[in-house]
C-alpha positions as CSV (number, residue, x, y, z in Angstrom):
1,X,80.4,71.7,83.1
2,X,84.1,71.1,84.7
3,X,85.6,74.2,86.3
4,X,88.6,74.4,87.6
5,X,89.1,77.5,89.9
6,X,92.4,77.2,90.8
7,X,95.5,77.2,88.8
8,X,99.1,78.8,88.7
9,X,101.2,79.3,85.6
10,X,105.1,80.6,85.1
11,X,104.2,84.1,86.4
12,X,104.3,83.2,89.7
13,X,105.0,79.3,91.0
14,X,103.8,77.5,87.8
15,X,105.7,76.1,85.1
16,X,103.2,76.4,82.5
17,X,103.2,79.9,80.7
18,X,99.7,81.8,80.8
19,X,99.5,80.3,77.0
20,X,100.1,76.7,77.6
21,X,98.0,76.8,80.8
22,X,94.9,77.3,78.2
23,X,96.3,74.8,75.9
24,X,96.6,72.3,79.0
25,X,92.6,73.5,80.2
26,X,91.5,72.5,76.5
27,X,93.4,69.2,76.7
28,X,91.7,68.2,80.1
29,X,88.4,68.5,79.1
30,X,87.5,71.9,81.2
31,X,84.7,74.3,80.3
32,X,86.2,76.7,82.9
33,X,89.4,77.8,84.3
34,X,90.8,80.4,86.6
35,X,94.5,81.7,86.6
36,X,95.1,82.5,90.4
37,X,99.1,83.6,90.3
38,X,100.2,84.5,93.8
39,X,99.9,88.2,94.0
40,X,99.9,89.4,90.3
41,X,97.8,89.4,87.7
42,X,100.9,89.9,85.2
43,X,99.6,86.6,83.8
44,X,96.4,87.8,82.9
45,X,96.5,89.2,79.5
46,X,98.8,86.3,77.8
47,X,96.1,83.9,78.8
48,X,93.1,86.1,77.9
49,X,95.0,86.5,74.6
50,X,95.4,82.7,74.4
51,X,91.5,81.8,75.0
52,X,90.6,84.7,72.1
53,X,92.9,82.6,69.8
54,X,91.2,79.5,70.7
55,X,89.3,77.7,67.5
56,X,85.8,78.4,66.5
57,X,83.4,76.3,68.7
58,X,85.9,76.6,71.7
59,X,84.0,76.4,74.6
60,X,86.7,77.6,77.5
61,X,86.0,80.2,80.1
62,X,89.0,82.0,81.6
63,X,88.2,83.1,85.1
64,X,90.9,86.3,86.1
65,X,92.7,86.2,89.9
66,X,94.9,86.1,92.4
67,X,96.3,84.2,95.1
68,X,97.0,86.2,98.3
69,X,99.2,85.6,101.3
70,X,97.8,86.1,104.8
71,X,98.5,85.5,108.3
72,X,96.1,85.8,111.4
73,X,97.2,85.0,114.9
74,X,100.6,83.5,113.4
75,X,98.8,81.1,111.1
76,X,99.6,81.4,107.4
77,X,96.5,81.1,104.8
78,X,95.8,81.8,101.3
79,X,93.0,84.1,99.9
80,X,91.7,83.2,96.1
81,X,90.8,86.8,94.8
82,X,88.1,86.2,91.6
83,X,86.9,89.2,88.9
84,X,88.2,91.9,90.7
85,X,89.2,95.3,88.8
86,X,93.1,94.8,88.9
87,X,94.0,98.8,88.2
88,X,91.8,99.2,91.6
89,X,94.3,101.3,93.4
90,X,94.1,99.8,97.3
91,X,94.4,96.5,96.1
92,X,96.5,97.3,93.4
93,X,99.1,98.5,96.0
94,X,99.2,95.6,98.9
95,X,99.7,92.9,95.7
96,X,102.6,94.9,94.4
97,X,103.6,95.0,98.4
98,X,104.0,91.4,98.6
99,X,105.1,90.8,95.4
100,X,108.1,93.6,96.4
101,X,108.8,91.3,99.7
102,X,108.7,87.8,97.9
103,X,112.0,88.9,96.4
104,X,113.5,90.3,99.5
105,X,112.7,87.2,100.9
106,X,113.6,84.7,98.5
107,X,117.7,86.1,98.3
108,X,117.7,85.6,101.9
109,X,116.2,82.1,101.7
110,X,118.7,81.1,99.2
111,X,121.8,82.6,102.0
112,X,120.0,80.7,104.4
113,X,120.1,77.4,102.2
114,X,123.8,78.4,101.4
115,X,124.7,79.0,104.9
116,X,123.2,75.2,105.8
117,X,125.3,73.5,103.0
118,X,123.1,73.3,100.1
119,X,125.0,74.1,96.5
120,X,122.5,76.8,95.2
121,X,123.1,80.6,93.5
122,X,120.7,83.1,93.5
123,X,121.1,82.9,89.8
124,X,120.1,79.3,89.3
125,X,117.2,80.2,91.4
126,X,116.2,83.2,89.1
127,X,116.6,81.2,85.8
128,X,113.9,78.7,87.4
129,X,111.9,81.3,87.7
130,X,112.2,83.1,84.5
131,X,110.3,86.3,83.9
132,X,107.8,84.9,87.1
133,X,108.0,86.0,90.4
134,X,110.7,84.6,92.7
135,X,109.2,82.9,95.3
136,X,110.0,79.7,97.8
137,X,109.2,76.9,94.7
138,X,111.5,78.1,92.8
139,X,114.4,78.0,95.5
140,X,112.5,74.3,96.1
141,X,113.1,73.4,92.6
142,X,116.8,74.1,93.0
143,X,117.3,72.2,95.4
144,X,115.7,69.8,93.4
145,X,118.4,70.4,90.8
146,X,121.1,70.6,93.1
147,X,120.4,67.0,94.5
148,X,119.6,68.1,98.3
149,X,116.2,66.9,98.3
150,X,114.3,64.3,96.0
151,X,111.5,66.7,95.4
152,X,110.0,70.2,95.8
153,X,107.5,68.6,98.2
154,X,110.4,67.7,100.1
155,X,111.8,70.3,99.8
156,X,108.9,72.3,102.0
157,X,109.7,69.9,105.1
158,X,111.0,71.6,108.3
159,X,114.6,70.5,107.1
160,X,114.5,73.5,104.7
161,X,111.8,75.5,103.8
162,X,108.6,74.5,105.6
163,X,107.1,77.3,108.2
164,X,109.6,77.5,111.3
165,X,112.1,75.4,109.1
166,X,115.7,75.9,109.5
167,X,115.9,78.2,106.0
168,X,112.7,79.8,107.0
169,X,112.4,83.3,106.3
170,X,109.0,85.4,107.1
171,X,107.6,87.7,104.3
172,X,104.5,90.4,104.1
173,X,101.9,88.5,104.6
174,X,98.0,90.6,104.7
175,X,95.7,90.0,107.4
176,X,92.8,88.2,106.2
177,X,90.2,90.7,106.7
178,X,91.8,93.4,105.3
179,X,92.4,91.2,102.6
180,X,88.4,90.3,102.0
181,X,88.0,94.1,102.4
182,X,89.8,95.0,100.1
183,X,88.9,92.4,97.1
184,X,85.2,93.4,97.9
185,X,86.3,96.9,97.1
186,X,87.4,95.5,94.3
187,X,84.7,94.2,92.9
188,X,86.2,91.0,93.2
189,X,85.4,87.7,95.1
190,X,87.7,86.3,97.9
191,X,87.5,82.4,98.5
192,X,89.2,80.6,101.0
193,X,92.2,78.1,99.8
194,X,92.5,74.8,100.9
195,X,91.2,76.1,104.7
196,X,91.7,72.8,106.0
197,X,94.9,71.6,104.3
198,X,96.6,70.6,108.2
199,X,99.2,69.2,106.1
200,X,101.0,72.5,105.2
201,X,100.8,73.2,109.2
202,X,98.5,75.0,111.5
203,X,95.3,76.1,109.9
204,X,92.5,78.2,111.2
205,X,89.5,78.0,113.6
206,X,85.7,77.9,112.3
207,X,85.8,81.3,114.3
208,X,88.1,82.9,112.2
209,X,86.0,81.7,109.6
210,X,83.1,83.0,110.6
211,X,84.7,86.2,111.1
212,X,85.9,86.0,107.3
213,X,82.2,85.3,106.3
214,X,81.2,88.5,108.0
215,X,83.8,90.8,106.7
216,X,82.6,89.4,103.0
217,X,84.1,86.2,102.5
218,X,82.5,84.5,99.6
219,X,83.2,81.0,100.0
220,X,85.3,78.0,101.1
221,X,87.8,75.8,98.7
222,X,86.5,72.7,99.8
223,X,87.2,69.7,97.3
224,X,91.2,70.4,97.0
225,X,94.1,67.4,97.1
226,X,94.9,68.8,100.5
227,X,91.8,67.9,102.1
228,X,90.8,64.5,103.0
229,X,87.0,63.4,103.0
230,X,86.3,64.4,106.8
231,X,87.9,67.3,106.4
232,X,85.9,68.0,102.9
233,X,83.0,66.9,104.6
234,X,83.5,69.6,107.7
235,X,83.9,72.1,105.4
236,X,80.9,72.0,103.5
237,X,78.7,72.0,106.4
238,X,80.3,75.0,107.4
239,X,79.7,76.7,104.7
240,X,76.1,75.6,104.3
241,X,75.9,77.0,108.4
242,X,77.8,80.5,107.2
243,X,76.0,81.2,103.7
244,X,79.1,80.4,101.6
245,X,79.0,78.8,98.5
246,X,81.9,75.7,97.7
247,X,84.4,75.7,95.4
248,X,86.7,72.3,94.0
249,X,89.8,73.0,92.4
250,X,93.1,71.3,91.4
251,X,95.5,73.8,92.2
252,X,97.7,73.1,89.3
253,X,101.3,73.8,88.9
254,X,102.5,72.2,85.8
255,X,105.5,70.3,86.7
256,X,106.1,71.9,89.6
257,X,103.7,69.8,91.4
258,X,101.5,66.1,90.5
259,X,97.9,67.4,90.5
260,X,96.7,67.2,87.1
261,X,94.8,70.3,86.2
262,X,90.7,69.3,86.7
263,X,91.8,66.7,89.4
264,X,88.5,68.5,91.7
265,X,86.0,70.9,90.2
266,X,83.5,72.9,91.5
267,X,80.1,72.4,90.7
268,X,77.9,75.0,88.3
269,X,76.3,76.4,90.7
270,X,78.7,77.6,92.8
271,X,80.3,79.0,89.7
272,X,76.8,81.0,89.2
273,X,77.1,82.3,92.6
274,X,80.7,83.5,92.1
275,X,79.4,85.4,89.4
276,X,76.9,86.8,90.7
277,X,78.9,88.4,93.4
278,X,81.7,90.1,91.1
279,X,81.3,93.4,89.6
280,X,85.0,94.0,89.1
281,X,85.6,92.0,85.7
282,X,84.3,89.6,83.6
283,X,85.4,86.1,82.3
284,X,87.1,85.7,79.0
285,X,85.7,83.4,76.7
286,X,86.7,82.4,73.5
């Protein structure tokens, strides 16, 4: 089996819709894929929709999630959020909550970027977007346009929009444990993004980790394009030390970003586990 367990589409930072995402998991050969859109699950039904349509014989598995934004002693992560029961109300409420302050913050990224010289409009910034939510890769992706950086990757140095960069701007960001709490509540599964990825800036201790495991983390992202082999290698032995199972995934973003989608996988196994552990929803399958 190849599962994917981590992929965006145009309702959040992707440039795929939910629709063409599925089309895309076909084409590469994958048996399973998750939509993870930061903080909404708007995406959800299109690409549900999508995998029902799919041809007799179709063998694709949509997983349903989230991508959450947290922050513990002034270090940014992401929380993966699997089969949880989106109309949950708790959870339901701090997703809309960041999804409310991803705008606020965004217009006020784009005035900073003004302010520093670069020839961008709030409106080019919410046609790149379209009908996903507004969010720092799409004000990337104009500057893109506008000629002020190569790329979005660029883009996310401290020149503009990195962490502590000069058109930096801090948003609602949930504390980690609260945020495992709360996707257990939901009958979900929370898994650890890209824990080691040094490259996007400061990541967390093995204690924080541990911590995590203990409030209900499920497991680690450990086979991600962020993640070199020691670093991959670290990770699994601390989740073998922790009792978390390991996930690979591509983290695709259509255009937006050059990781094909099935780039890592996670191994069947894992998968099982994650299954067994969710009692908020269940896959889609064709």
């Amino acid at each position: 089996m190849r599962i994917d367990l981590h992929a965006h589409s145009n309702a959040s930072d992707g440039t795929d819709s939910p629709a063409e995402l599925v089309a895309a998991a076909v084409a590469a050969g994958l048996d399973v894929v998750a939509l993870t859109d930061h903080d909404t699950v708007s995406g959800h039904a299109e690409a549900a929709a999508a995998v029902r349509a799919l041809p007799a014989g179709s063998r694709l598995t949509l997983v349903p999630g989230a991508e959450l934004s947290c922050r513990v002693h002034g270090i940014s992560l992401h929380l993966l959020a699997y089969l949880f029961d989106p109309a949950e109300p708790a959870f339901a409420r701090e997703r809309e909550l960041a999804r409310t302050d991803r705008f606020r913050r965004a217009r006020i990224v784009v005035e900073r970027c003004q302010e520093l010289g670069a020839p961008i409009t709030w409106e080019q910034v919410e046609r790149i977007a379209g009908e996903g939510a507004v969010g720092r890769p799409h004000v990337a992706s104009a500057l893109v346009e506008a000629g002020v950086v190569a790329t979005v990757s660029e883009a996310f140095s401290p020149a503009w929009l990195a962490d502590g960069g000069r058109a930096h701007v801090p948003k609602h960001e949930t504390d980690p444990l609260t945020a495992v709490r709360l996707v257990r509540a939901a009958g979900g599964v929370p898994v650890f993004a890209h824990p080691g990825a040094a490259k996007r800036g400061r990541t967390v201790s093995d204690q924080v980790i541990a911590d995590l495991a203990a409030a209900g983390l499920g497991g680690l992202e450990v086979d991600h394009t962020d993640h070199d082999q020691l670093t991959r290698d670290r990770l699994r032995a601390l989740a073998a030390e922790l009792g978390l199972f390991t996930t690979g995934s591509s983290d695709y973003h259509g255009s937006r970003k050059t990781v094909r989608l099935g780039e890592f996988t996670t191994a069947p196994e894992s998968y099982q586990e994650l299954l067994s552990q969710a009692t908020g929803a269940q896959p889609v399958t064709a």
